[in-house]
MIDOSE-1310 file (N, C-alpha, C; in nm, 2 decimals, decimal comma, always signed):
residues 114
xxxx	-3,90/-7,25/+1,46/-3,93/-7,10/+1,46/-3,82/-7,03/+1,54; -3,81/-7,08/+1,69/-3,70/-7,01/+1,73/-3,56/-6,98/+1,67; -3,55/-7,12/+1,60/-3,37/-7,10/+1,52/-3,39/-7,02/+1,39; -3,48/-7,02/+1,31/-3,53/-6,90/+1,24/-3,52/-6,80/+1,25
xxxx	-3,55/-6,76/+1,35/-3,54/-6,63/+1,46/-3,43/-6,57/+1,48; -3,36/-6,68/+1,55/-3,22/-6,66/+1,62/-3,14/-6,64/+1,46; -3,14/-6,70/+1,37/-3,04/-6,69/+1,24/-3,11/-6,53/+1,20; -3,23/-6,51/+1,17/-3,23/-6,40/+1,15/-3,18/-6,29/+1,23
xxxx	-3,19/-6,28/+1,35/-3,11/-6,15/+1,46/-2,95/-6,18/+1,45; -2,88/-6,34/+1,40/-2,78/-6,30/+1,40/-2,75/-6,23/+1,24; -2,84/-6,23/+1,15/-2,80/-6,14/+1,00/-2,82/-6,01/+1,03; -2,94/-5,97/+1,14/-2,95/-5,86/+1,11/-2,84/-5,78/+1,22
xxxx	-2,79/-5,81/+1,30/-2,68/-5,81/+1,36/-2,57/-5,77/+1,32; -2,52/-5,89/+1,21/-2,37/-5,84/+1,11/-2,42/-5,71/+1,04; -2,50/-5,67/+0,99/-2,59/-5,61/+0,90/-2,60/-5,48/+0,97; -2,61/-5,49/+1,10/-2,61/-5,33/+1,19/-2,41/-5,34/+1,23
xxxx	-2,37/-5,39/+1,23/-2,27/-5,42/+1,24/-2,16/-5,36/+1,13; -2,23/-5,42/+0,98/-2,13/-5,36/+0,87/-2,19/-5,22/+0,89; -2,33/-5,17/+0,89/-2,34/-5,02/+0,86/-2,29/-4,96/+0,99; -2,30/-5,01/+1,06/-2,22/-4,95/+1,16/-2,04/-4,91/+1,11
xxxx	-2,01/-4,97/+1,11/-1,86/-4,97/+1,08/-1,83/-4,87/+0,93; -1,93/-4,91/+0,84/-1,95/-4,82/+0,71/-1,96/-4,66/+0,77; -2,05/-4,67/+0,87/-2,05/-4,48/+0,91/-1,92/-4,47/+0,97; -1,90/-4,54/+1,09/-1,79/-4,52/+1,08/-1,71/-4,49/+0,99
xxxx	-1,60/-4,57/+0,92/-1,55/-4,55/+0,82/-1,58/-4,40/+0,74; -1,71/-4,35/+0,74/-1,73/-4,24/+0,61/-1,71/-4,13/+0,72; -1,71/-4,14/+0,86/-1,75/-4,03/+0,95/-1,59/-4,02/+0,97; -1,49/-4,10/+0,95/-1,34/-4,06/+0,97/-1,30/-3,99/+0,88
xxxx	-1,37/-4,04/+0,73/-1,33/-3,98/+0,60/-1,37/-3,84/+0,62; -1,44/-3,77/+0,67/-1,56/-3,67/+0,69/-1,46/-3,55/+0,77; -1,40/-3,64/+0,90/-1,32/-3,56/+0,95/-1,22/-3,51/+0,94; -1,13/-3,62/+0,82/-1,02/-3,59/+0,76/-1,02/-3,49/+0,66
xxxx	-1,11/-3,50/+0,55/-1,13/-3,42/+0,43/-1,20/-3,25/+0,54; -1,28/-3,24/+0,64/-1,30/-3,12/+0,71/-1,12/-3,06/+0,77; -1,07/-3,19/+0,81/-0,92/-3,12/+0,84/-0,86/-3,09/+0,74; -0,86/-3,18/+0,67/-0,79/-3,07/+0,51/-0,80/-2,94/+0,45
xxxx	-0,94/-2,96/+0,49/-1,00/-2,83/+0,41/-1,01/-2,72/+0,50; -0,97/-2,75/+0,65/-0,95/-2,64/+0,74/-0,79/-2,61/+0,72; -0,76/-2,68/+0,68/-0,57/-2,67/+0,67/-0,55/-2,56/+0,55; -0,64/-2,64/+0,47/-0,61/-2,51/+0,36/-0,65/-2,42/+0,36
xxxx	-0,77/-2,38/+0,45/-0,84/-2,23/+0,48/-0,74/-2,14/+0,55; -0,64/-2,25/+0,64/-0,59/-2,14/+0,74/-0,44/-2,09/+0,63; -0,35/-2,17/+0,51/-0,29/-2,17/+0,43/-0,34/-2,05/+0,34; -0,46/-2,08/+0,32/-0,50/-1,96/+0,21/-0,51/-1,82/+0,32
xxxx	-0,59/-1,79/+0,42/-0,59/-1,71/+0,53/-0,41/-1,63/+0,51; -0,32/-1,72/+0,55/-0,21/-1,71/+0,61/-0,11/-1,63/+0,47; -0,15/-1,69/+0,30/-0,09/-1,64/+0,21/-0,15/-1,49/+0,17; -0,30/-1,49/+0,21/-0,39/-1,33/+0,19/-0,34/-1,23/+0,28
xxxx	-0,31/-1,33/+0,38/-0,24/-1,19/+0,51/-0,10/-1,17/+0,45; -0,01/-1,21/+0,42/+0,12/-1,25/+0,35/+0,09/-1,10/+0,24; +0,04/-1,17/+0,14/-0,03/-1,05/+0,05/-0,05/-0,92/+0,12; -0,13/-0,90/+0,15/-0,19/-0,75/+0,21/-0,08/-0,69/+0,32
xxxx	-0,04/-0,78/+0,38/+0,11/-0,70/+0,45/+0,21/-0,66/+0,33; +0,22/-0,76/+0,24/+0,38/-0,70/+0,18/+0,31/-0,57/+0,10; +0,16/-0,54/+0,06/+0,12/-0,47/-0,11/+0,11/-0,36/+0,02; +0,08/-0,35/+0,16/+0,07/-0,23/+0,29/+0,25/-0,19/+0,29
xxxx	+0,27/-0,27/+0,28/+0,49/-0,20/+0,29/+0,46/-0,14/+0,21; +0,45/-0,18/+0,06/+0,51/-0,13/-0,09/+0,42/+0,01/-0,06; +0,32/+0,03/-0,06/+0,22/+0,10/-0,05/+0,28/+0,21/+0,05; +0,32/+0,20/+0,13/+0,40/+0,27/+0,24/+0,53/+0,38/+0,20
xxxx	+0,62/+0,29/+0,13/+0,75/+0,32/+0,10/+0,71/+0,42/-0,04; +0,60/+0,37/-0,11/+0,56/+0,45/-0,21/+0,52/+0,59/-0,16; +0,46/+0,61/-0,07/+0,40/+0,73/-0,01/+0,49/+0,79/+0,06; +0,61/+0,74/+0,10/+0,71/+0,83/+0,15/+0,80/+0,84/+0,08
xxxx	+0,81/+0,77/-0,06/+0,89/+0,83/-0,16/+0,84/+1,01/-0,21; +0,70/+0,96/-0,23/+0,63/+1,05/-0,27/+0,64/+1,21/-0,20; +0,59/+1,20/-0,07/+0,60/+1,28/+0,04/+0,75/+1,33/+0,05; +0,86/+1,24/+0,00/+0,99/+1,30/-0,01/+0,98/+1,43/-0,08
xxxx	+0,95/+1,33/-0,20/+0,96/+1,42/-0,32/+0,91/+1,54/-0,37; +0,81/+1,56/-0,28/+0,69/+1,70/-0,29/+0,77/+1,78/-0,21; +0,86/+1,74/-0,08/+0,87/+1,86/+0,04/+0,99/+1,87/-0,05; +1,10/+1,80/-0,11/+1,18/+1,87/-0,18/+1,14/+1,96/-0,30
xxxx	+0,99/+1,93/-0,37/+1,00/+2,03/-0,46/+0,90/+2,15/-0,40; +0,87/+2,14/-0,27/+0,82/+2,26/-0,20/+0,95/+2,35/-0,13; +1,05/+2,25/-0,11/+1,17/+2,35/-0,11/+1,25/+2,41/-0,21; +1,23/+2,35/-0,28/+1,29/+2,37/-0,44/+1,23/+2,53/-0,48
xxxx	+1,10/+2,52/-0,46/+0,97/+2,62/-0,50/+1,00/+2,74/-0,40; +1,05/+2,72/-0,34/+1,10/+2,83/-0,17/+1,17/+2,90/-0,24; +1,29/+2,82/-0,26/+1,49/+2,89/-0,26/+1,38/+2,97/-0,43; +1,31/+2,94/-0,54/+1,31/+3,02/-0,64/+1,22/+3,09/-0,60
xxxx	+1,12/+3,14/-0,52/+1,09/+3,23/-0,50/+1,16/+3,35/-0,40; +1,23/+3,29/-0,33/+1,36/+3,39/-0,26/+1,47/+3,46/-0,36; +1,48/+3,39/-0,45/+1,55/+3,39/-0,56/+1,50/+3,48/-0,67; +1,37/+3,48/-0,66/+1,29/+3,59/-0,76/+1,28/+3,73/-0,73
xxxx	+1,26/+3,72/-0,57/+1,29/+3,80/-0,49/+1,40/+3,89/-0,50; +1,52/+3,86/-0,48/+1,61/+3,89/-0,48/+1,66/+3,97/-0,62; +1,61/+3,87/-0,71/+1,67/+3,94/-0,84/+1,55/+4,07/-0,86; +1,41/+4,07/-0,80/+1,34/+4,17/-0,84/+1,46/+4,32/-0,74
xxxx	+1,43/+4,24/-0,65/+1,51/+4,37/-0,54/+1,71/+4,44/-0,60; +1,74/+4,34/-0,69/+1,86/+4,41/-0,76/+1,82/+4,51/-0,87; +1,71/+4,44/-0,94/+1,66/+4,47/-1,05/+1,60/+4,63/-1,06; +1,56/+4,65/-0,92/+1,51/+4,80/-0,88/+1,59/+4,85/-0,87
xxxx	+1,72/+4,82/-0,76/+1,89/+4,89/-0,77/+1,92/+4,95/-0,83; +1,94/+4,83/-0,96/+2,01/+4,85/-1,11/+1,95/+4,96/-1,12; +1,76/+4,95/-1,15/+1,70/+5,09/-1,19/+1,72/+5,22/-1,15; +1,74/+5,20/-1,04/+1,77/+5,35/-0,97/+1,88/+5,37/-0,99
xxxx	+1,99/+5,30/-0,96/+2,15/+5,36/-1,02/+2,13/+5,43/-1,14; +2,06/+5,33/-1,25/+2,06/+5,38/-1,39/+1,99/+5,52/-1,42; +1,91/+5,51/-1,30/+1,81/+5,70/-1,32/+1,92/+5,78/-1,27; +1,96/+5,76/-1,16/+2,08/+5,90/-1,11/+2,20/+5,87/-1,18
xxxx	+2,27/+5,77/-1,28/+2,39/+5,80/-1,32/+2,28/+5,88/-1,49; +2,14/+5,84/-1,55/+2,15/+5,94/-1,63/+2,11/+6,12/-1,61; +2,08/+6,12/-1,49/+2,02/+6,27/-1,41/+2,16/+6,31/-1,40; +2,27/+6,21/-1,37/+2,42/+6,30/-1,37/+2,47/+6,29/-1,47
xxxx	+2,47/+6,25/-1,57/+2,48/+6,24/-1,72/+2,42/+6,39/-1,83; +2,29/+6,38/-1,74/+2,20/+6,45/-1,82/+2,27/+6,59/-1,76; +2,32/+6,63/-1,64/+2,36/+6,78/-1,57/+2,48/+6,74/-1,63; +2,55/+6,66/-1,65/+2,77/+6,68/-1,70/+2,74/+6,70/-1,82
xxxx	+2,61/+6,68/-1,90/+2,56/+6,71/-2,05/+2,55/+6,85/-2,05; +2,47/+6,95/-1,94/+2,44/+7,01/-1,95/+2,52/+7,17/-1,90; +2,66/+7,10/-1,78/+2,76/+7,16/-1,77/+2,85/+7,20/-1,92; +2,86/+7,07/-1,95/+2,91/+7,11/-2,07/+2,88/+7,20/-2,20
xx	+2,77/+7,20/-2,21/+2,70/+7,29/-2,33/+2,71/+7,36/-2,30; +2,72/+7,44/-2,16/+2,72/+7,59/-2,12/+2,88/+7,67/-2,12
């Protein structure tokens, strides 16, 4: 009975022994495949920030293209309204020249007939 005994505690023995070593084994595999997969999180992490920095430049340079391009045509819009200005304020000139050279036109018309 005893050696019965004793042969069975040494099978169940190997027996805790292989499952033992089996978790083992799966609990290394466990940690490796979590390190991988933390590897690739910080990889994918690292390529999204990558991403959203470069599309934040483009996005940037765009808006100060833009911002260029408005104040030059808010300057642009200036000089032609200074410019409209200007030709309205000849344009009155011209008018008035043209009423007193025909008011002196109209009297050297009227020297004359007499």
């Amino acid at each position: 009975q005893l050696h019965l005994t004793m042969s069975e505690k040494t099978k169940l023995t190997k027996s805790l022994e292989m499952v033992q070593k089996e978790l083992q084994e799966k609990e290394s595999e466990m940690k490796r495949e979590i390190s991988e997969y933390k590897d690739r999180l910080l990889q994918a992490e690292k390529e999204h920030q990558d991403a959203l920095t470069e599309a934040n430049r483009k996005n940037e340079a765009e808006i100060e293209a833009y911002q260029d391009k408005m104040n030059s045509l808010e300057q642009f819009i200036s000089s032609q309204k200074l410019e409209i200005e200007h030709l309205k304020s000849n344009k009155e000139e011209l008018n008035n020249s043209l009423k007193e050279a025909n008011q002196t036109l109209g009297e050297l018309l009227k020297t004359k007939v007499r």
